[in-house]
N, C-alpha and C positions, 0 to 999 in steps of 0.2 A: 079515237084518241091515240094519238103517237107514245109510245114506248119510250122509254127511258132508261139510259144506258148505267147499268149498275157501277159507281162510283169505283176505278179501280186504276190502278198504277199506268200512266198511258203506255212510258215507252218501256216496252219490253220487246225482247228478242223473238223472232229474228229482226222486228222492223228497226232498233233499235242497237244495230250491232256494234259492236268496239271488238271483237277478236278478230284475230286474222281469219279465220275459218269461219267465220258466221256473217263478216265481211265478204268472204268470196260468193258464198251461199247466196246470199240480196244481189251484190251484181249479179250474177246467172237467172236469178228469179226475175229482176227486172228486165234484163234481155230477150227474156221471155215474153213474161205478162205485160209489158209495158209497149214491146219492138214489135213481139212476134217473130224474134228472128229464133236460130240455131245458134244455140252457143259455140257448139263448134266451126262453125263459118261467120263467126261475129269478127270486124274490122274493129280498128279503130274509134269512129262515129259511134258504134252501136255499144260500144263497153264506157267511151266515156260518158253519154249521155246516162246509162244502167246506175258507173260509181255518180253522177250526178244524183240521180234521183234518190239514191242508197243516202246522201248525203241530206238530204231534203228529210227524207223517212226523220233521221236522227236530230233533225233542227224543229220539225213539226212536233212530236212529243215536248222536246224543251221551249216550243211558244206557248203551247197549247198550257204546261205549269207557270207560265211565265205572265200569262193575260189573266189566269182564274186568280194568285197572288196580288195584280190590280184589283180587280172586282173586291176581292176579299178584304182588303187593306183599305178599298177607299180611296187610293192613291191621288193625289193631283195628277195628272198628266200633260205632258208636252208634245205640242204639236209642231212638227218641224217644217214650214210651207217651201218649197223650194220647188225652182221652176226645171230645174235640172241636178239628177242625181248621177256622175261621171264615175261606176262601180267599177269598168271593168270587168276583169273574168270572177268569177263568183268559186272555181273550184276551190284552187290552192289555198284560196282566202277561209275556205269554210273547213276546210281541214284542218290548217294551223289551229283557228280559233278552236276547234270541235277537242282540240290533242290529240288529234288518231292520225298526222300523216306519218310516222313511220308503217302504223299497223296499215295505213294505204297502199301505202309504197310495195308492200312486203305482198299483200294479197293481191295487188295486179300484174307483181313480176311472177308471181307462181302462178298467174291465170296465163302468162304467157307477154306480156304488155308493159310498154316503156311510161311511164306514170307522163312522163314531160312529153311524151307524142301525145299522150289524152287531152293533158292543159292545153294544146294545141288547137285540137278539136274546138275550140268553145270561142265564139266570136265573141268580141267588146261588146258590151249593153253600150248600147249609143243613145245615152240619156240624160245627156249633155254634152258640153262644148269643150269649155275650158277650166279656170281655178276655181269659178265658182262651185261648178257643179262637182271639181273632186273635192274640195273643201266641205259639200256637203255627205258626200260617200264617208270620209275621213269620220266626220263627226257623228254619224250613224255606228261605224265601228265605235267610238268612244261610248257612245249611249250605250250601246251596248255590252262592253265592257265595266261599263262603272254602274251599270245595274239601273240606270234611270228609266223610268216610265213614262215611254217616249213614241212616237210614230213619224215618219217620214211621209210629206205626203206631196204626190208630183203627178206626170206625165207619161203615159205609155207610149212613148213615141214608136208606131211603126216605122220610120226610116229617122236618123238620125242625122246631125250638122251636114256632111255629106262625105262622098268617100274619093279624098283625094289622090289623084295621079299627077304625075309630070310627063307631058309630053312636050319634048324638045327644049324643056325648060320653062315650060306654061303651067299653071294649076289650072286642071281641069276635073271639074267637078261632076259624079255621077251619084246616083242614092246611095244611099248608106243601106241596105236593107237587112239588118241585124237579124233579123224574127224571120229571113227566107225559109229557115232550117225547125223556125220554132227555138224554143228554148225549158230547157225541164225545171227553171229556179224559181218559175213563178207557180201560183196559184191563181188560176183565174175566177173567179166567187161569180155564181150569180144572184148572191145578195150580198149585201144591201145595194141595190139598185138607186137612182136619182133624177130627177127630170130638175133638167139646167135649162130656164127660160132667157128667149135671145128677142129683144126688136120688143114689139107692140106699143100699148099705151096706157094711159094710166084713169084708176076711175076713181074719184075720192067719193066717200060717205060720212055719216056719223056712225060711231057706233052704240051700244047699248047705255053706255055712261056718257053719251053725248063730246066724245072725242071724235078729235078729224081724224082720219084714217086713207089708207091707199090700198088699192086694189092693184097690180100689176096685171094686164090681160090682154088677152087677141097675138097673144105671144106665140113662138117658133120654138119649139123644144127641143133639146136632144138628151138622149139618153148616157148618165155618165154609169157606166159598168167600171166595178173593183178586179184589179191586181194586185196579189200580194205578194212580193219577195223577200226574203228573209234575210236577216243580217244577225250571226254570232256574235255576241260575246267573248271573251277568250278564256275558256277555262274553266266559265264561271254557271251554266246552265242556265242564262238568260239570252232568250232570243227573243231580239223587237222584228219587227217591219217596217216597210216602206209601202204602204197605199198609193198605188198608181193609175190613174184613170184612162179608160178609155172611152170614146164617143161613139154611141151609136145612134141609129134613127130615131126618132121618137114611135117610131112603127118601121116594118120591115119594110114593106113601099106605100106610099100615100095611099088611100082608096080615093080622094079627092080627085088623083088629076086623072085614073082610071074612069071614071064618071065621066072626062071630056076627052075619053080615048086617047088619053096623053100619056103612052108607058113612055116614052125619053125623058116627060119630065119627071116622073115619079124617079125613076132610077135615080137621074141627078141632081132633085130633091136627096135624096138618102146618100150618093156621094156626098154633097155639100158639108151634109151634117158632121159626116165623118170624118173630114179631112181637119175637122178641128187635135185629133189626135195622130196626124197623119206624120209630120214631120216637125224637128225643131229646131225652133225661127227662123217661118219663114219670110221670105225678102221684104223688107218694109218700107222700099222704095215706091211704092204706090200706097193709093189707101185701098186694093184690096187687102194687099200684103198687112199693114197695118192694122185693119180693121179684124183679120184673122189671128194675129196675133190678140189685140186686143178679147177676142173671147175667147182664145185661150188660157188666158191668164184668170178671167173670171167661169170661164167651166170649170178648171179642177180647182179653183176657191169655192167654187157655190156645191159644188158638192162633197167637200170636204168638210164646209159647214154645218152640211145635213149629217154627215157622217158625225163630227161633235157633237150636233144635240142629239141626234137619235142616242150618241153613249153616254150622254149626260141626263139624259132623261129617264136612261132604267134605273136611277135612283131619287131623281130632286122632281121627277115628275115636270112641271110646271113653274116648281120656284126657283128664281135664278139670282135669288141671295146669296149662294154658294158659287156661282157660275163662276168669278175670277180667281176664287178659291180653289177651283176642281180642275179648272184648263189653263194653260200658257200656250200663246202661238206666236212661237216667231218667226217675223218675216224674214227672210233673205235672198234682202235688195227690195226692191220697189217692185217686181215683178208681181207678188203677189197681195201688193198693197191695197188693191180692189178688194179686197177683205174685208175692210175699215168698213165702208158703206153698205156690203153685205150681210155684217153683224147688227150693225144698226140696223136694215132690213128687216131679217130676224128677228130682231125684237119688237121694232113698232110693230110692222106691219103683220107679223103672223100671232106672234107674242102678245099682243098691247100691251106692253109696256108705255110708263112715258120717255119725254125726250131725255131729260135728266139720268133718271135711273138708267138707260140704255146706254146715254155715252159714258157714265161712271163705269159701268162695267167693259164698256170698251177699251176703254186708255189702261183698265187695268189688267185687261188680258193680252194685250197684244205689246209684243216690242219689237223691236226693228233694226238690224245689220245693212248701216251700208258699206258697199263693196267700192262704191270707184270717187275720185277724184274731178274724174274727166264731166263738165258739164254737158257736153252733146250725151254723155251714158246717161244723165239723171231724167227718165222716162218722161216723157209729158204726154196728152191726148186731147186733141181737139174738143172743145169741148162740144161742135156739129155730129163728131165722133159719135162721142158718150153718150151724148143724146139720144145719137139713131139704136144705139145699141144694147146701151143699159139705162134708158131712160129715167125711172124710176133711182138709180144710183146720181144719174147728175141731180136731180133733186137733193139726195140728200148731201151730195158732193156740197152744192152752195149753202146748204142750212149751216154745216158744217163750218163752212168760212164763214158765214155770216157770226157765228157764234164764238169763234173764235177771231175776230177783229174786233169784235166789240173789246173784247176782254184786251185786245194791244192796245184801241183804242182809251180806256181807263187809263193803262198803264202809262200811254206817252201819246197826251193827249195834242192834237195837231200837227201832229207826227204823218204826214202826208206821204212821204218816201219811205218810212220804214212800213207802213200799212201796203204799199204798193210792192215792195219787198219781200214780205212775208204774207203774203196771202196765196191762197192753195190757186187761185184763178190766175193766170198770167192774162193780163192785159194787153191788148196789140190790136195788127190788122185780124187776125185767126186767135180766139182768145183759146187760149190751154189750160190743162190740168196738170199741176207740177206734181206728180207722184210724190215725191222724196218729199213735199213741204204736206202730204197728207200724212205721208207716213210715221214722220215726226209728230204731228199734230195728235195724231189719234194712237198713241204710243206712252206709255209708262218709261220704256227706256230705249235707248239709237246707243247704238255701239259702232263706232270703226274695229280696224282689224289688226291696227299697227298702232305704239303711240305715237309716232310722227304723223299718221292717217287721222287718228284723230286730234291730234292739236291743228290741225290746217282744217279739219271741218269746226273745230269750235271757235279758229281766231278767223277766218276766211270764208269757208263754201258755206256755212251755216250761222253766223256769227252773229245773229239775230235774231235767232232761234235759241242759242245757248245762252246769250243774254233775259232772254224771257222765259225758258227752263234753266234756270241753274239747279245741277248736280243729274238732268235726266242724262247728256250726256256722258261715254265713259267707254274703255278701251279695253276692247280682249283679242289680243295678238293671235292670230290663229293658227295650227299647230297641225299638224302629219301625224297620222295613225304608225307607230314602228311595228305594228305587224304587218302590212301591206308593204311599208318602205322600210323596211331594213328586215326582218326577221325572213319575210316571202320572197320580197325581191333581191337582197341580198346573203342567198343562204351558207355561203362560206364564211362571210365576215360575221354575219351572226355567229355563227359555232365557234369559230376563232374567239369573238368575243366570249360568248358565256362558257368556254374552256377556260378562260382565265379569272371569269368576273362571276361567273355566276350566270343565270338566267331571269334574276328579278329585273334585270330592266325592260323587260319586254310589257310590263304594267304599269312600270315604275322609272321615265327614262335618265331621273336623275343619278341611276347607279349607273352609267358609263363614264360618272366622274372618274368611276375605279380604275378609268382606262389610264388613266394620266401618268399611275404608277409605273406605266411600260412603254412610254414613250420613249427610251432612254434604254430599253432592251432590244439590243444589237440584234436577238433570236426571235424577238418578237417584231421587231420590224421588217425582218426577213419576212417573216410567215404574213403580215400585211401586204409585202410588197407584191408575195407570190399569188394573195387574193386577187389583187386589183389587175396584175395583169392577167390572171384567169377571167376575170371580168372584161378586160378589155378585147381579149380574143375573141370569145362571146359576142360582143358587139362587133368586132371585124367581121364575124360569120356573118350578120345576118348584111351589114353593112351591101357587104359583097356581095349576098342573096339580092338584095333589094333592088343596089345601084348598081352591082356591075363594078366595081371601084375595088381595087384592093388597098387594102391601108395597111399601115406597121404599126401595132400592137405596142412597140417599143416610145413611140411617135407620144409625145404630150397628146391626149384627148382633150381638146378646148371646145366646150360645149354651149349652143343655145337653143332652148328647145323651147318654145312655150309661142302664141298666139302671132301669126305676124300683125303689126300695128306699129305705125309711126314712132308711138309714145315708147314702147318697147326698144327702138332703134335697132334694130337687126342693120340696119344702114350705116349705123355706126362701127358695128362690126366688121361690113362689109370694107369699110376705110381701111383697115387695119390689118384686113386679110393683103390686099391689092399694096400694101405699106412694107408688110411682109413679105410679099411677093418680087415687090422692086428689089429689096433687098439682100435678098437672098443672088439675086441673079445679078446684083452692082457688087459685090462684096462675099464672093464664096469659101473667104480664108476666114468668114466673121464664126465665131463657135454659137451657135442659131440653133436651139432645140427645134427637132425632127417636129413638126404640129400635124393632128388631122384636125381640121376646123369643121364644125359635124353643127350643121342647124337642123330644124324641125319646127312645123307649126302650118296651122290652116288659116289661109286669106279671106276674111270673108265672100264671098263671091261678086257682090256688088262695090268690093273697095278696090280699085284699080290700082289707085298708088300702092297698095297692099302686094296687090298681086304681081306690079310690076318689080319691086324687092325681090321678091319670089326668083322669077326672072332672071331681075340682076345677079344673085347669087348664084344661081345654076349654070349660069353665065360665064362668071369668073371660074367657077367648076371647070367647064368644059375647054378655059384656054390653061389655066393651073395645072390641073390633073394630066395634062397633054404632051406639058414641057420638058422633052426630056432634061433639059441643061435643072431642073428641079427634083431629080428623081421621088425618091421616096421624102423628101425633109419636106413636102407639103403639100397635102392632100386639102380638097374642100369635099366637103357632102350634104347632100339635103336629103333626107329620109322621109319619103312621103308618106302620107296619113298617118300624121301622129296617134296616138292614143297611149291610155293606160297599159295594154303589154310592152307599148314600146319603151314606153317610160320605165317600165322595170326594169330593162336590158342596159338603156341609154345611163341612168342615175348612178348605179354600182359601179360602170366602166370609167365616169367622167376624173378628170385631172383637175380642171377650169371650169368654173361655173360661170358664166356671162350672166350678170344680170344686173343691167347695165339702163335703165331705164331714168331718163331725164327726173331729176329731183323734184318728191310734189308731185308726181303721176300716178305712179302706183302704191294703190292700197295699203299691198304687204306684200304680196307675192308667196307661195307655198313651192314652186321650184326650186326655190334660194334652199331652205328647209332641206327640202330631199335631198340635193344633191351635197349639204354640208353633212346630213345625216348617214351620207354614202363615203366619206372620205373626199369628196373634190375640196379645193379651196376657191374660194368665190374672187372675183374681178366685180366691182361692183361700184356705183353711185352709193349716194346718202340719202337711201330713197328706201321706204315703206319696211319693209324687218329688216333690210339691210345694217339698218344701223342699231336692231337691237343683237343681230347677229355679231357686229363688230362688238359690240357689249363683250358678250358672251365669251367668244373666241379669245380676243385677244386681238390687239391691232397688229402685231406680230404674224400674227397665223390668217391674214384677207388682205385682200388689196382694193383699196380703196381711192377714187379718181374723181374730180371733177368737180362744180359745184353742189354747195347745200340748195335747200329747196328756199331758203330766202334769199341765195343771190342770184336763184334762176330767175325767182321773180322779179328781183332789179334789174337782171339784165332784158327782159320783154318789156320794160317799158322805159329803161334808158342805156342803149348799146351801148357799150362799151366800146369795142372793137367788130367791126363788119366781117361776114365771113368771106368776101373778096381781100380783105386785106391780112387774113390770115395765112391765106394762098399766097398773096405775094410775099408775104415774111419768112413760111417757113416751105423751104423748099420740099422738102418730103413731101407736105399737105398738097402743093402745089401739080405735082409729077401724077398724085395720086388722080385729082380730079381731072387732071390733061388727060391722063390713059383713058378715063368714062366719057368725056366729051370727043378725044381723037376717036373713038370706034376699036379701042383695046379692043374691048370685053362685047363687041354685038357686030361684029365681022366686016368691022371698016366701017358702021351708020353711026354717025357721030351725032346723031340727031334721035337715035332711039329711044339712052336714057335721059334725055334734055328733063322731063317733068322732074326727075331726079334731081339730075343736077340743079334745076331753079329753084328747089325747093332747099337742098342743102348751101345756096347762095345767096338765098334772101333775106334781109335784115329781120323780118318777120315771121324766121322761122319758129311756132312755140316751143320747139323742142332741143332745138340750141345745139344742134349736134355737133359745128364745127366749133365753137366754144368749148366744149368738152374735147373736140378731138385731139390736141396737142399733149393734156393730160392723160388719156387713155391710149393714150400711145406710147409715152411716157412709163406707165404705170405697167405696159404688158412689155415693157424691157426688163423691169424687176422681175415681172414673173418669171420671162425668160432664165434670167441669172440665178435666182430661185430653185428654179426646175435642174440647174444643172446640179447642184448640189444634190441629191437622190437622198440622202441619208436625212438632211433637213428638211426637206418637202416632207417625206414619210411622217418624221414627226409631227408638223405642223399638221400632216392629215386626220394621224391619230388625236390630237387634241382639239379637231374640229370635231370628229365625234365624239369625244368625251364632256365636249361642252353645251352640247346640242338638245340636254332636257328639259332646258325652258321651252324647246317648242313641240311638244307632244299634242295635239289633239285631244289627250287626257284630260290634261291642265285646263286649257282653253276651254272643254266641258263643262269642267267641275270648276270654274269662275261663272260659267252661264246658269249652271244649276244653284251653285249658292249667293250668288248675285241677280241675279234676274228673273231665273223661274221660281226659286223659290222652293227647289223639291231637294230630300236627301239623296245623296252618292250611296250609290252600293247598300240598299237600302231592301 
């Protein structure tokens, strides 16, 4: 019989340090016990991974009180499903939140050690892409700060999106291999373990009380193995996780293909299995690609599932009268909407349950986040797919719809188009699975992220769905962690700030109203101004690391950094730089603030026109950056492979924030956020928080261009004006698009960016760019004029941060907890 460890305080010292001396003692200890090396010939590598681990020590005692307080309590809990967690470096972040990084700071410079060469050390978790997956890192910091009883639960990607270069102006794409080095923030469990069934076929019975029942069998297994990483709180001794799965073989090699002397197959049998956790998303331009996606989305749902009832059953046992009461899981996005049918799994078929009882508890535990506008984004699957795959789920996929038209059918009876509408089955040549209409369906509540996001999914993308749930839809803006973006990433402005304000806004981001007081302080705008070009210098450094490019620090920072995509317009950008550029060299007596125009962002690898943007702008780079007759007054840069470090450099230094995305596209956007929460002033459409940002701020303090998302819509389906006759009206426009089609910008081939140029000329463009381009041209001559004023920019910056507390990631939380899930804040 195993022992039993006598009930007693976990963290105590030394594993548990907070002095500077008992801090130095565990790094050295770990150097040791952990490297093996000599502390005295320990590098860089070998001390930050040691304070990493030191770090872990002190987050594991406070999980370890932080899970037995669940148990103990009873808690409901919340599941947080997400297909991508974009964390980041985990030090700096675990120190703030822990309160020990002065006493960091102070025991690595007496071990001998630059604290900012260690954060260096530690590559990006590549465990996600783009907004989604910081948006859901962001809201993990929030759970855990507001004390919610919560868990993250995703993907251990061994190689991540991928790791981009520019070569000659090309994006080229090689693995991301984050984990080459290993990494010390995780815990890898080898329990609780899971077998995730893939393929076979199905065997029905009756069972004991004469119910029809299903068997899933003749199935291909793999094995999902637990990670756990840890995520602070701030301040407050509550640490949650994030449960991360990885794939393994269902056996280390078949003994089956050994039996027919087959070792290649077995081996890649056991590769197969695993590549399910090998990378993420991959190409879903075929239906391999597709079809691996597709079970990766239900690997780490099926056994995440098993992970819930396994922790709901050390109490309710068997009865699952409590189940919507004890669990919340929210989707976010459709990704993880195979949920739906694997809950109802669960229950019939392992559980027996009946059908009723199981979908009631369905729809009560689960709600649903969508993220995008764009219909090619809203998931669908074959349903040949689904079939081959998860067989046993298209089953209940169709009972599903079948259960749910009956109930439209009642409602608006010979309603033939609206049934054909709203049904989970897409009907066609290839019949599909519309994720987003399951997810709805088997959902208590669907939140957009913006209220412009969701009034266009309730009167538009969904509009018939919200007619037949009225009040399930509803809107929670979503909001940035200010520890991560403002307190970590910008650590002068912080101090600056809570030198004068205090330090409760770092919980609390509505005390930066207090900034407002000193907008108008001549000594306090000073000490701003000297932040931001401290900030901007920083950015020149690595600038110049990176590209080779020097820039002037002094130079407006006009910044767009986020995913390239159409929808985004970096293209639009691209106009304005080349507008800019004519100008400057027709007109040199014009007073033309000095610009560096600074992009970033990764093309997916299979989007051409993506990549040829890419391209284009590295393009204009390379003749801009050239000219002597332009000296310093304007710089371009593309800074490749974005990520969350760079993001922390890039937010603090920016002037301009571009975010400039056709009206009616985007969601919300959480870059707008950062960079307004950094001091930049936003350039921007009337599009996804933009305009609750203009709320906020003040129309005074943004600039705002172009149309609304209802006269983009009029203008896609009755032109107004052609984007050929826009060229011939306004000359500027004109000169601009002559320079991409002469062979300006690709060395005399005037036929290079042609896909370009037909697409910014075609009546048909959805994205309307030269429609907007006359206003956004327009509107960055204000800013110009704007920016020369120094003393009024400053202000308007300071009051962009002071009005920037409606979007905390906090808030955004604590409406999902007391609107949706149902559990208490800080509790």
């Amino acid at each position: 019989m195993a022992g039993k460890v006598r009930k007693t305080n976990v963290c105590t010292e030394p594993f548990c340090p907070t002095s500077i001396d008992d801090l130095k003692k565990n790094i050295l200890h770990h150097v040791m016990s952990f490297q093996g090396r000599d502390p005295e010939r320990a590098g860089n590598s070998d001390i930050y991974k040691a304070l990493a681990y030191t770090m872990r020590d002190i987050m594991t005692g406070k999980w370890i009180e932080t899970q037995k307080t669940y148990y103990e309590k009873e808690k409901k809990r919340v599941y947080y499903l997400s297909l991508e967690f974009l964390i980041g470096r985990s030090l700096s972040n675990a120190m703030i939140n822990l309160g020990i990084y002065n006493e960091v700071k102070i025991a690595v410079e007496e071990l001998g050690f630059d604290l900012n060469d260690l954060a260096e050390e530690e590559e990006d978790a590549a465990l996600g892409n783009g907004g989604l997956g910081r948006l859901a890192a962001c809201f993990m910091d929030s759970i855990a700060t507001l004390k919610i009883p919560a868990y993250g639960y995703g993907i251990r990607y061994e190689y991540g999106l991928f790791y981009q270069q520019l070569i000659d102006g090309y994006q080229i794409e090689s693995p991301d291999n984050w984990l080459r080095h290993g990494t010390p923030w995780e815990f890898d469990r080898k329990l609780p373990v899971f077998s995730v069934q893939f393929y076979g076929r199905l065997s029905s019975y009756q069972d004991e009380n004469g119910s029809f029942r299903v068997r899933w069998v003749d199935t291909e297994d793999v094995m999902a193995i637990p990670c756990d990483i840890m995520i602070p709180g701030y301040k407050n001794d509550h640490v949650v996780n994030m449960r991360l799965w990885t794939a393994r073989a269902s056996r280390e090699l078949d003994l089956n293909f050994f039996s027919r002397g087959d070792y290649i197959g077995a081996v890649q049998s056991k590769v197969s299995s695993e590549t399910i956790s090998k990378v993420l998303y991959p190409p879903d331009h075929n239906l391999a690609g597709q079809e691996l996606r597709l079970k990766q989305q239900y690997f780490f749902v099926a056994a995440t599932f098993q992970d819930i009832m396994r922790r709901y059953k050390k109490k309710e046992n068997s009865n699952f009268d409590k189940f919507s009461n004890r669990v919340a899981v929210q989707l976010n996005d459709t990704h993880p909407a195979i949920a739906i049918p694997e809950l109802m799994r669960l229950l019939l078929d392992v559980e027996g349950l009946n059908w009723e009882k199981a979908w009631n508890i369905c729809t009560h535990t689960f709600a649903y986040t969508n993220h995008t506008l764009m219909p090619e984004a809203l998931e669908k699957w074959t349903v040949e797919m689904m079939g081959k795959v998860l067989p046993r789920h298209l089953e209940i996929i169709f009972e599903i719809n079948k259960h749910f038209l009956d109930l439209v059918k009642m409602q608006y009876p010979g309603d033939v188009n609206r049934l054909r509408a709203m049904s989970i089955i897409e009907e066609g040549d290839v019949k599909k699975i519309r994720m987003a209409h399951l997810a709805i369906v088997g959902s208590h509540s669907v939140n957009g992220v913006a209220e412009l996001h969701t009034k266009l999914l309730k009167n538009n993308l969904f509009k018939s769905f919200h007619e037949f749930y009225p009040g399930k839809f509803n809107s929670k803006t979503n909001g940035i962690t200010p520890r991560r973006w403002l307190k970590l990433a910008n650590p002068a402005l912080s101090t600056l700030i809570s030198d004068h304000i205090g330090s409760d806004w770092v919980t609390d981001l509505d005390k930066l109203r207090d900034l407002e007081n000193f907008a108008d302080d001549t000594e306090f705008c000073k000490q701003w101004q000297e932040v931001k070009l401290g900030n901007k210098k920083r950015l020149a450094s690595l600038i110049e690391k990176e590209c080779g490019i020097v820039v002037n620090p002094h130079a407006m920072f006009d910044v767009q950094v986020k995913r390239i995509h159409e929808y985004k317009r970096q293209l639009l950008n691209c106009l304005h730089v080349i507008a800019l550029y004519h100008r400057m060299l027709r007109h040199p007596e014009e007073n033309l603030v000095p610009r560096c125009i600074i992009f970033a962002g990764k093309a997916a690898p299979t989007y051409w026109k993506a990549k040829l943007i890419v391209k284009l702008i590295t393009s204009i780079g390379e003749v801009v950056n050239k000219d002597p007759r332009i000296g310093e007054k304007l710089r371009v840069v593309f800074l490749p492979n974005y990520n969350v470090s760079q993001a922390e450099v890039i937010m603090p230094a920016a002037d301009l924030s571009e975010q400039i995305s056709t009206a009616g596209t985007e969601a919300s956007g959480t870059g707008n956020m950062k960079f307004s929460l950094n001091g930049a002033l936003t350039i921007g459409t009337l599009d996804g928080a933009n305009i609750e940002i203009l709320e906020e701020v003040g129309e005074e303090n943004i600039f705002i261009f172009g149309m609304t998302a209802a006269e983009a819509e009029y203008e896609r389906l009755n032109v107004s004006r052609s984007p050929r006759s826009i060229c011939d009206e306004n000359s500027v426009i004109g000169a601009v698009m002559d320079s991409i089609q002469n062979g300006s910008f690709s060395r005399g081939d005037g036929e290079f960016f042609r896909p370009l140029v037909d697409s910014l000329l075609s009546e048909h463009d959805p994205y309307l760019l030269m429609l907007d381009l006359e206003s956004y041209l327009e509107c960055q001559g204000r800013v110009n004029d704007a920016f020369l004023d120094h003393q009024q920019w400053t202000r308007k910056s300071i009051l962009n941060v002071a009005r920037m507390g409606k979007f905390s990631s906090d808030r955004t939380i604590r409406q999902y907890a007391e609107e949706i899930w149902r559990v208490p804040v800080n509790g």
